[in-house]
N, C-alpha and C positions, 0 to 999 in steps of 0.2 A: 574555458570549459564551464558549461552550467549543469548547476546542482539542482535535484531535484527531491527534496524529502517526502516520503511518504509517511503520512502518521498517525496510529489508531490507538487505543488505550493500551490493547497485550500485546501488540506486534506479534497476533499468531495466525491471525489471518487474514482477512480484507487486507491489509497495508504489503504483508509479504506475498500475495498473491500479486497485486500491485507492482511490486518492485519485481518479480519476475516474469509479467508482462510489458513493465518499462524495458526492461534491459536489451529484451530479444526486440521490441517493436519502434522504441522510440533512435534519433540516430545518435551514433556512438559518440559524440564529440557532448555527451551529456553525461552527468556523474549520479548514479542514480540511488537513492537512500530506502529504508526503512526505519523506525521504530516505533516505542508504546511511551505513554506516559507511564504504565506498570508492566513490562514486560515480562508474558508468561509461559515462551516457548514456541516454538513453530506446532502448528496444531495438525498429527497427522493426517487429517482426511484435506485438510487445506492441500498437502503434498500430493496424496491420493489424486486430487481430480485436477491436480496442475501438471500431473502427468499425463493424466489423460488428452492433455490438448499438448503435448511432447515439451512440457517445458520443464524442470527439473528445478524447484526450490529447494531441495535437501537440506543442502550445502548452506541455504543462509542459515542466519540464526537471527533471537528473537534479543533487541535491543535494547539500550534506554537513550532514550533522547541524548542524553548528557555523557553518552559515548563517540557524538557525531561534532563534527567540525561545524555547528549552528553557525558560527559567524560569516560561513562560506556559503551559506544557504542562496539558494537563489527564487525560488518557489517552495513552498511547502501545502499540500493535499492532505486537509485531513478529512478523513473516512467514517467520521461518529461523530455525535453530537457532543460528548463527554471529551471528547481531543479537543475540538474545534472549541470549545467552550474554556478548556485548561489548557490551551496550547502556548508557549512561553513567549515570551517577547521576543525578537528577533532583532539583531542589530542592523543597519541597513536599510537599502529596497529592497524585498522582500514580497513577492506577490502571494497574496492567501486567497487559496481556495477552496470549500467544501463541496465536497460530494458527500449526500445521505444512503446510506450503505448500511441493510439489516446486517449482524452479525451472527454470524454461521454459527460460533463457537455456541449459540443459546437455541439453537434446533434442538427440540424433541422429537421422539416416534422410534420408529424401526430406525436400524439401521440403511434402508434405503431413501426411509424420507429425510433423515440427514442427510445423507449424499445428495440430495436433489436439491437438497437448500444448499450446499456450497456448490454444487455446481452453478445455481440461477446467479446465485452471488459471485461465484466468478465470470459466468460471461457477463452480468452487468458492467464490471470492473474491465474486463475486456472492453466493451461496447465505450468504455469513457475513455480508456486510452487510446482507442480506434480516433474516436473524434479528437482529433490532435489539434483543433483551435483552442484550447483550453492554455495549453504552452507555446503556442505562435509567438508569444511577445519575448521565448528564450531566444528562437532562433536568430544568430550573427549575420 
């Protein structure tokens, strides 16, 4: 089985959107992660418009790295510059990879123009998982 961590600073949005587009899209013989380097919660409007595309993040919750079986890692995606920059050593082969990913959680305005920034931001995050050459080199 390969692992796939996803990992942004609060693990409350980008990265948990993330892992609940891994799980439904990518195939199941992958074990698929979240967390933050400061974990701050799943961010409700993150939930809001990941329902909107029928996917149901509720249920996860918001992590700290050093809650995940790192040594079993097999890829890890981090989603900010602040991850990717503080992201810990990894024992192993270990492929890293960054995607630059604005974060929702610092949307101002109305409450619709927030929503329209986590939504762009999730279908970006859609749109990287779609293109699944990214983790070609997991598949057995």
């Amino acid at each position: 089985m390969k692992r796939i961590l996803f990992l942004c600073t609060g693990n409350s949005c980008r990265s948990q959107m993330a892992e609940g587009f891994a799980k439904k899209m990518l195939p199941k013989n992958m074990e698929i992660f979240s967390a933050g380097i400061e974990p701050r919660g799943i961010h409700p409007m993150a939930i809001k418009v990941m329902q909107e595309v029928g996917i149901d993040i509720s249920q996860q919750r918001s992590k700290n790295i050093s809650e995940l079986p790192v040594s079993e890692i097999d890829i890890v995606v981090t989603l900010c510059g602040e991850a990717a920059e503080n992201c810990p050593v990894f024992s192993g082969k270990v492929e890293r990879i960054h995607w630059t990913i604005e974060d929702p959680a610092k949307a101002q305005g109305s409450e619709e123009e927030i929503t329209q920034v986590f939504r762009r931001v999730r279908d970006k995050i859609k749109s990287y998982i779609e293109n699944k050459k990214w983790f070609d080199s997991l598949e057995d």
